[in-house]
PASE-690034 format. One record per residue (C-alpha): x negated, y, z. Coordinates in steps of 0.001 Angstrom, whole numbers, padded with zeros to 6 digits, always signed. Example, Ala and Ser with C-alpha at 12.3 -4.5 7.8 and 13.67 -1.06 7.14 Angstrom:
<vexvexs>
-012300-004500+007800 -013670-001060+007140 
</vexvexs>
This chain:
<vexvexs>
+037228+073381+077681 +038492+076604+077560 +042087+075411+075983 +042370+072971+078287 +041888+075810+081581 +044406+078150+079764 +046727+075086+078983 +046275+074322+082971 +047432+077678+083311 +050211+077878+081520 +051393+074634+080855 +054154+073917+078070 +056541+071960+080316 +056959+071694+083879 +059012+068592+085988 +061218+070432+088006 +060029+067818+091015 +056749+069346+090382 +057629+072862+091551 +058686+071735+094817 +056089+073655+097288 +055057+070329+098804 +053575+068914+095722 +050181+070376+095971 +050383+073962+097945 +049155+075496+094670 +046139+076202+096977 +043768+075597+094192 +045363+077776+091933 +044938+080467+094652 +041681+079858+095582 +041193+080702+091892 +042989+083642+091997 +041239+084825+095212 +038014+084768+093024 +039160+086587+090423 +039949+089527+092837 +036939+088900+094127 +035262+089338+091138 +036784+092204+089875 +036336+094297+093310 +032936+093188+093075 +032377+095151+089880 +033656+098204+090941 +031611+097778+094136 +028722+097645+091667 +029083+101241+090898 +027819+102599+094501 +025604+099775+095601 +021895+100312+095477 +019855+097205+096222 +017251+098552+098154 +016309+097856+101323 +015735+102147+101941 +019400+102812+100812 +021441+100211+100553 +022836+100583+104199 +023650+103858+103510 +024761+103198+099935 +027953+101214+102033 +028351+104046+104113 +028219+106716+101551 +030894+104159+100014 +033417+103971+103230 +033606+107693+104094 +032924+109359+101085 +034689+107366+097866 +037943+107772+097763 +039421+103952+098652 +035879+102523+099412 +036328+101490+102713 +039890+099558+101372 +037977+097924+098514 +034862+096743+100543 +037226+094732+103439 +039323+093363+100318 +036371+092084+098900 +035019+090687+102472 +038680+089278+103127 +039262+087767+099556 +036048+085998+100246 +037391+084197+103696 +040691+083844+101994 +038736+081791+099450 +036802+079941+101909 +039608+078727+103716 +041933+078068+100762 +039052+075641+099118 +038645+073984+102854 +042682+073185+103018 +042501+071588+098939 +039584+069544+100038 +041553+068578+102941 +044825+067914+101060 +043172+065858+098566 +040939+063609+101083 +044633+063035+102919 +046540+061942+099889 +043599+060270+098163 +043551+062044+095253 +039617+062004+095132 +039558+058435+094052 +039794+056828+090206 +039975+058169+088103 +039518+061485+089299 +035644+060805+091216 +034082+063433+088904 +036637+065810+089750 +036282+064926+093150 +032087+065814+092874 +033290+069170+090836 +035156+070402+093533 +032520+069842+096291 +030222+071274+094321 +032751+074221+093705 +032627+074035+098123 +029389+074376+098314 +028778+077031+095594 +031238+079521+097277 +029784+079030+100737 +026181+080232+099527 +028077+083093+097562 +029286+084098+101219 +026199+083687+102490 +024275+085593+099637 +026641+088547+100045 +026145+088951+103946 +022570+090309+103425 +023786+092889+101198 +025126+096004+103813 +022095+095411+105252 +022744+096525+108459 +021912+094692+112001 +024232+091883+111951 +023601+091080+108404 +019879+090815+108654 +020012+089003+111796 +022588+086422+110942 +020549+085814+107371 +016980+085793+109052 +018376+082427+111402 +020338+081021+108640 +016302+081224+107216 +015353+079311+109837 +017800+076616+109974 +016635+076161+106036 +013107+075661+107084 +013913+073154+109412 +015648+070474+106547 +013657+068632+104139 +012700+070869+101961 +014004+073502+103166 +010562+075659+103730 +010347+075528+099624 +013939+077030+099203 +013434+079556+101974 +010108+080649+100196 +012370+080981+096706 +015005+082902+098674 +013010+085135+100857 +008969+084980+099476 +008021+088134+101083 +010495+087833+104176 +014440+088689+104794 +015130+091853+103973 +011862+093007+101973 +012332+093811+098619 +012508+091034+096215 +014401+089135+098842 +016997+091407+098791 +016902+091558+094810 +017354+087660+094716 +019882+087858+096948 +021722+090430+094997 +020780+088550+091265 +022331+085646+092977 +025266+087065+094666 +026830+089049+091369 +025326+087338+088317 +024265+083425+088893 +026347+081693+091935 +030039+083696+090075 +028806+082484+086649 +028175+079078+087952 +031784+079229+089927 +033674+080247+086900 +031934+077327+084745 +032764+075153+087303 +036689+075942+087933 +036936+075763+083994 +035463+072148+083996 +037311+071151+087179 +041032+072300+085546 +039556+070701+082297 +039053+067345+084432 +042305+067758+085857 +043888+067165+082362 +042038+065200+081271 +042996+062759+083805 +046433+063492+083724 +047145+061676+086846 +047842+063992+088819 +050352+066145+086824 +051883+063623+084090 +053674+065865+082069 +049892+067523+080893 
</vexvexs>
């Protein structure tokens, strides 16, 4: 799997009618991209975060005023995660418009939702995190729009068991936002590029 991704990446041939910007917006490959910065100004965001519910507010604060280009790297992590967002919305949207979700490509298809889905609860896992008024707020109704779905009152008590913004809420939140949900997206980009190979319907000189 992993030759295949770095294949995907740097493929031996191109068809020149292929590098025309129309052919598929390359918004994948930037959504991909957008993760990786994500992921890297996520570790060095590591280095001042305390997940606490005492001092993690003012761990962010401590981090915008007092580290030298703290506040720059928190808002490009926040605005690499929208970027994301909204470059995985316009793929999904390309390829429901052209088709390209249908054989042979249906698992690829299921792949990228999933991929969807995945980095929406990242963004929602990472909005508890400042801690601060908004945050708490906007992930204490997102809480209760959970309970309200089937099933929903089981997740919500795996998410939040002893209420949003306690403290092993906030630690699942945090276990989730910068180990599991990025380990499961970068498993899942590998397989979808894999997929996309594999098929080779989509780019026939693979």
């Amino acid at each position: 799997m992993m030759m295949e991704f770095l294949k995907h990446l740097f493929p031996r041939v191109v068809l020149s009618r292929n590098l025309r910007f129309s052919y598929t917006f390359c918004l994948g490959g930037l959504a991909f991209t957008a993760l990786l910065v994500m992921l890297a100004s996520g570790v060095l965001l590591l280095v001042y975060y305390i997940p606490t519910p005492e001092r993690a507010f003012n761990s962010i604060l401590f981090l915008e005023s007092s580290v030298w280009g703290g506040k720059y790297l928190r808002s490009l992590h926040r605005i690499t995660s929208h970027t994301m967002l909204i470059l995985l919305l316009l793929h999904t949207l390309r390829v429901i418009l052209t088709g390209a979700y249908q054989k042979p490509r249906q698992r690829n298809w299921v792949i990228g939702c999933l991929l969807l889905f995945l980095t929406v609860f990242e963004s929602y896992t990472g909005y508890l995190l400042p801690f601060d008024q908004l945050a708490f707020w906007a992930t204490q109704t997102g809480m209760e729009l959970l309970a309200t779905v089937p099933g929903g009152s089981f997740l919500r008590s795996l998410l939040v068991p002893d209420g949003v913004g306690e403290v092993l809420s906030l630690l699942r939140f945090y276990a989730l936002h910068i180990v599991i949900i990025p380990l499961g997206l970068l498993l899942l980009s590998f397989l979808h590029f894999y997929r996309v190979r594999k098929n080779k319907g989509v780019l026939p000189y693979l």
